[in-house]
C-alpha positions in Angstrom: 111.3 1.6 179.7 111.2 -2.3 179.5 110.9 -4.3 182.6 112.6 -7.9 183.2 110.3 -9.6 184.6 112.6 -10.9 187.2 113.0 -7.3 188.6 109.3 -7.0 188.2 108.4 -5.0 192.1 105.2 -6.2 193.2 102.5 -3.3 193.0 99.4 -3.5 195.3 96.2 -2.2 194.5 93.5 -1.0 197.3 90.0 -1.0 196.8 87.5 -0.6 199.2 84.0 -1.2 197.2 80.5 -1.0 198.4 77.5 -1.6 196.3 79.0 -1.0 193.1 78.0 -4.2 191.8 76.7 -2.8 188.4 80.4 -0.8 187.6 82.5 -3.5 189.3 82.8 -6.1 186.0 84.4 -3.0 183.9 86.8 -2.0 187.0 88.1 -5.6 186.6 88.5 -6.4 183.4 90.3 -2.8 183.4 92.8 -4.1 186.5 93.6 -7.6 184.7 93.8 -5.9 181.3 97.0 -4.0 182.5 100.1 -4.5 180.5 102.1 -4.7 183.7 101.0 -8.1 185.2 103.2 -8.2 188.7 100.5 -7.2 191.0 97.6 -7.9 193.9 94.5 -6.5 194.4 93.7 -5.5 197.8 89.4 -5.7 197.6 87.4 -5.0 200.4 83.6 -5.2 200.7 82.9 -2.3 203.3 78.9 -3.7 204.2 77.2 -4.3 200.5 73.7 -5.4 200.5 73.9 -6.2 196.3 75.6 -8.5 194.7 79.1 -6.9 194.7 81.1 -9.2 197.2 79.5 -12.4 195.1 80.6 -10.7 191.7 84.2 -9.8 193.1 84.3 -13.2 194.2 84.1 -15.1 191.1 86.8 -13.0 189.6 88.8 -14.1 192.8 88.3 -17.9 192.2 89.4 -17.5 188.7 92.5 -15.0 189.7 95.1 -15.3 192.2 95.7 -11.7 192.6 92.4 -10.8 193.5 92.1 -11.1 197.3 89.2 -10.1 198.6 88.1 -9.5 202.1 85.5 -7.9 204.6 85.8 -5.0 206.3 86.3 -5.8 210.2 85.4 -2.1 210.5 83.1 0.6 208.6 83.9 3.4 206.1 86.5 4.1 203.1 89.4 4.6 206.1 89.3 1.1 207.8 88.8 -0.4 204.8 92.1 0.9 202.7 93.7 0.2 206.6 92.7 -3.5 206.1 93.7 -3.9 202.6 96.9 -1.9 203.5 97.5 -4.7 206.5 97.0 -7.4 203.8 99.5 -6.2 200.8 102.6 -7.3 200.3 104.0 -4.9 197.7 107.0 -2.6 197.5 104.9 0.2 195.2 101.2 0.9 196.2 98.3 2.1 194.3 94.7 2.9 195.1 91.4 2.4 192.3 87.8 3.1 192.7 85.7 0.2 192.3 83.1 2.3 189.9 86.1 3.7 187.8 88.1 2.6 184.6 91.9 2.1 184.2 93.8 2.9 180.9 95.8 -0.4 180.0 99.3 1.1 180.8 98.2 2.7 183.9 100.1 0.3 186.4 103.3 0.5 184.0 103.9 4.0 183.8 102.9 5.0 187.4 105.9 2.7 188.0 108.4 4.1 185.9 107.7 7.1 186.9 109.0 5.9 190.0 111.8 3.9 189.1 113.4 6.3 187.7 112.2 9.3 190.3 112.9 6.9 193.2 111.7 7.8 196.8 110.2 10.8 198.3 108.0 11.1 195.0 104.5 10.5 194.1 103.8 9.3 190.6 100.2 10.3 189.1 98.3 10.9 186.0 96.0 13.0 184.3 92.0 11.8 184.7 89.0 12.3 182.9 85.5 12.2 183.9 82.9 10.1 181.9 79.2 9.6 182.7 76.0 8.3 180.9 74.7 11.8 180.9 77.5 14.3 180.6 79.8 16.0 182.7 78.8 19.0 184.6 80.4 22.4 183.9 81.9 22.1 187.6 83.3 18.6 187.2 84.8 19.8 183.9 86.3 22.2 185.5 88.1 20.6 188.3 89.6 18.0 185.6 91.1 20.9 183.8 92.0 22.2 186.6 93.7 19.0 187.6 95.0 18.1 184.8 97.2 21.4 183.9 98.3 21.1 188.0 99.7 17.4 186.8 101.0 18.2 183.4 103.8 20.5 184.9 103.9 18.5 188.5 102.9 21.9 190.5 99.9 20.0 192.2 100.9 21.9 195.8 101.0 25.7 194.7 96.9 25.5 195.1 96.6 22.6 197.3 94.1 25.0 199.3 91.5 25.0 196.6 90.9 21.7 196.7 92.4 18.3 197.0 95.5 18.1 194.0 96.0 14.7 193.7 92.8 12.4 192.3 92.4 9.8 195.1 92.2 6.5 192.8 95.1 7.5 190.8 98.7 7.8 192.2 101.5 5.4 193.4 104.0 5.6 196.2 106.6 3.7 197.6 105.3 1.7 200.5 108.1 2.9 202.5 107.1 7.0 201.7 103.6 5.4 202.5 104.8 4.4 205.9 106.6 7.8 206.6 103.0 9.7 205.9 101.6 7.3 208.4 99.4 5.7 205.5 95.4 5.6 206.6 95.9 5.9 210.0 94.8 9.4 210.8 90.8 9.0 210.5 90.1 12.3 209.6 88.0 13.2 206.5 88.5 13.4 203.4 90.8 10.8 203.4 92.6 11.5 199.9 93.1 15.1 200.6 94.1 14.2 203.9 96.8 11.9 202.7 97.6 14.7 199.8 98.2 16.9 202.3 100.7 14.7 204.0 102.7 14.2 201.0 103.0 17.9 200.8 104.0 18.1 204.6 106.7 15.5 204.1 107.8 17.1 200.7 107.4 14.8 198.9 107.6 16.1 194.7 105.2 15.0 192.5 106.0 13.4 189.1 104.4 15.4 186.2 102.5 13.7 183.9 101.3 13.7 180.5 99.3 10.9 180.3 95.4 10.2 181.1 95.7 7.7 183.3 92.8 7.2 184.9 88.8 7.5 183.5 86.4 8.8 186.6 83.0 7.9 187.1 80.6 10.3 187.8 76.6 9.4 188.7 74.4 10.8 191.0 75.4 8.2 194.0 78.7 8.0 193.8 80.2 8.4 197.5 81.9 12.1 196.9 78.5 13.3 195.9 76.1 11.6 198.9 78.3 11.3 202.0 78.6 14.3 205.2 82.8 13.0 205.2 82.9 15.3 201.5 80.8 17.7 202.6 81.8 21.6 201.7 82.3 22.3 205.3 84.9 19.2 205.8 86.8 20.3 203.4 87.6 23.9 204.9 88.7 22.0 208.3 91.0 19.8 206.8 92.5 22.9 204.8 92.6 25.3 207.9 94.3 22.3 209.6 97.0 22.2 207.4 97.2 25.7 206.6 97.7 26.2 211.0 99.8 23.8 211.0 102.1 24.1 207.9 102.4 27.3 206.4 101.0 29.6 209.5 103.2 32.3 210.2 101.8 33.3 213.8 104.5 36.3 213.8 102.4 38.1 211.1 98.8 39.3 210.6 96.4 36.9 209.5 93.9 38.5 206.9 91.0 36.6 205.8 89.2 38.0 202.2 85.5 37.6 201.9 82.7 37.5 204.6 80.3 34.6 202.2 79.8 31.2 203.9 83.2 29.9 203.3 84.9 33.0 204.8 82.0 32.7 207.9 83.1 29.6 208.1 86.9 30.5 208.5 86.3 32.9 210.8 84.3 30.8 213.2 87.0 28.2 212.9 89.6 30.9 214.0 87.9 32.0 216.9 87.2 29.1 217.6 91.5 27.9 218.0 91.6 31.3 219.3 93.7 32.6 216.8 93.3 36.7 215.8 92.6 38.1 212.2 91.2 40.9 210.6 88.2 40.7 208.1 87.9 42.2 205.0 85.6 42.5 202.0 84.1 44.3 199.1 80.1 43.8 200.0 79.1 47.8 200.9 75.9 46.0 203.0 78.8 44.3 205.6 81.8 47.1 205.7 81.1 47.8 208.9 79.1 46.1 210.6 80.2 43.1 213.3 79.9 39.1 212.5 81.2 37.1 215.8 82.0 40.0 217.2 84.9 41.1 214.4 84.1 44.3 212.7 84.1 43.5 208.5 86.6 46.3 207.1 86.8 47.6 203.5 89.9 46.6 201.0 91.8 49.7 201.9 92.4 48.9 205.2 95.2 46.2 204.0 97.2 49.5 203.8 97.4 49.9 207.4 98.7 45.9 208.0 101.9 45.0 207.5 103.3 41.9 206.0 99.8 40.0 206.5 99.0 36.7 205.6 95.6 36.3 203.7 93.6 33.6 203.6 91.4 34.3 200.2 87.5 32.7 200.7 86.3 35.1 197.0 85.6 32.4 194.7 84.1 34.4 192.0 86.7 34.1 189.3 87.0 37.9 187.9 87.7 39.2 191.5 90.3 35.7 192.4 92.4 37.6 188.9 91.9 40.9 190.6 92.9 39.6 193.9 95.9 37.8 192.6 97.2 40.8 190.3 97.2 43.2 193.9 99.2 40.7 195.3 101.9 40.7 192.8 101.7 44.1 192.6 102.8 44.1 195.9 105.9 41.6 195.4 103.9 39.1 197.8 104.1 35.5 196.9 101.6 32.6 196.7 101.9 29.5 199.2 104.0 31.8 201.5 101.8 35.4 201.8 98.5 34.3 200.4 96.2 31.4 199.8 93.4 31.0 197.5 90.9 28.6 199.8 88.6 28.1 196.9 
């Protein structure tokens, strides 16, 4: 699809950076490189003590679109607020300061939307790259990701983890409004915001393309900061899950009594909200955590029409697990969710 440049919207680009000064030049390049040439970039130094705000700033004297600012506040959520403040464009956009885009990133992510119009979120595939390899769990998740975006069914497991990569969507600023953009300062931020696009119901575009290559090093922010810890993560989901797809008219079941389903169970109590426990381990059927008695798998017989929360992560019994389900006509996203 071939855009006049007289009809060329304005995209806007947010990037809060902090001492990324050594990945920053290759972010750049990557951003002015773009075939699609009709945009800003939002940059905000949130506190850097190298030479990243110098570096960004000689691209800025050279480049109009490169605006570049301080944060007035601290952290990844009052910076993207503040470059959000500053942008001017109908379709926005957030990049990484440490990560890579493909040259028709910008381009497609907006054709996507053109033709999708509102109430959608255009994204891509990713791929990881590093100096020395990718993990097996990092792999993975971009699988993982990846065959969510290639069919656009990011929100059947939005509970494992977040379904849409931070630094690579677009929206229309307007859907961006009606989400309440950055505003809610509750962590993490992208799978906060993911979350909101799947309260408002808003579809996501499938994609076929790689559209975004992700940095990973031992320092990078989503390894080193409390805001991604493990336990974060399983408020923001139990959040959502109360407030969205809670049926408080049925049973609530959780599966599994390892930290994460601990973890769940506290949080429960906690919002005073009732469940029954079960699990598989011989050691806990039977015994009391918090007070709640730990039944075995064959008490689901005795509750009807429960609502499971699922905290087994180990792969072989998640297949098990899902096979019982369907055995039983029950339904993912509306009788059971996979937490992990």
């Amino acid at each position: 699809m071939y855009i006049r440049r007289m009809q060329a919207p304005l995209i806007s680009i947010l990037t809060p950076f902090k001492n990324t000064e050594i990945y920053l030049a290759e972010c750049l390049e990557s951003i002015i490189n773009q075939t699609y040439s009709n945009w800003e970039l939002l940059i905000i130094d949130d506190g850097s003590t190298d030479g990243s705000y110098n570096l960004v700033k000689s691209y800025a004297d050279k480049d109009q679109r490169i605006k570049l600012y301080k944060n007035p506040g601290q952290g990844i959520i009052q910076a993207l607020r503040h470059a959000f403040s500053e942008s001017s464009g109908d379709y926005i956009t957030r990049m990484d300061s440490d990560d890579i885009m493909p040259k028709q990133k910008l381009q497609l992510l907006l054709n996507d939307l053109l033709e999708a119009g509102k109430q959608h979120v255009a994204t891509g595939q990713v791929k990881y790259f590093s100096k020395r390899g990718i993990s097996d769990g990092y792999q993975k998740y971009e699988n993982w990701l990846n065959l969510l975006t290639k069919t656009g069914t990011n929100y059947s497991e939005i509970y494992k983890e977040c379904v849409i990569a931070s630094p690579c969507w677009m929206i229309h600023r307007d859907d961006l409004l009606t989400v309440d953009a950055f505003n809610p300062n509750r962590y993490p931020e992208d799978y906060d915001l993911t979350f909101r696009f799947y309260e408002h119901q808003f579809k996501i575009i499938p994609s076929e393309h790689v559209l975004h290559y992700w940095r990973d090093y031992q320092t990078r922010t989503s390894r080193t900061h409390d805001h991604y810890a493990e336990n974060t993560f399983l408020e923001i989901k139990l959040h959502y899950f109360l407030k969205l797809d809670y049926d408080a008219s049925r049973p609530l079941v959780i599966w599994g009594a390892g930290w994460k389903g601990k973890t769940i169970a506290k949080m429960l109590l906690e919002n005073n909200i009732p469940f029954e426990w079960i699990c598989n381990n011989p050691k806990k059927i039977g015994k009391d955590i918090y007070d709640q008695p730990l039944k075995p798998f064959q008490y689901l017989e005795q509750i009807e029409q429960p609502q499971s929360i699922i905290t087994v992560a180990n792969p072989k019994a998640q297949k098990q697990i899902k096979t019982y389900f369907e055995s039983q006509q029950m339904l993912p996203m509306t009788d059971y969710f996979f937490f992990c």
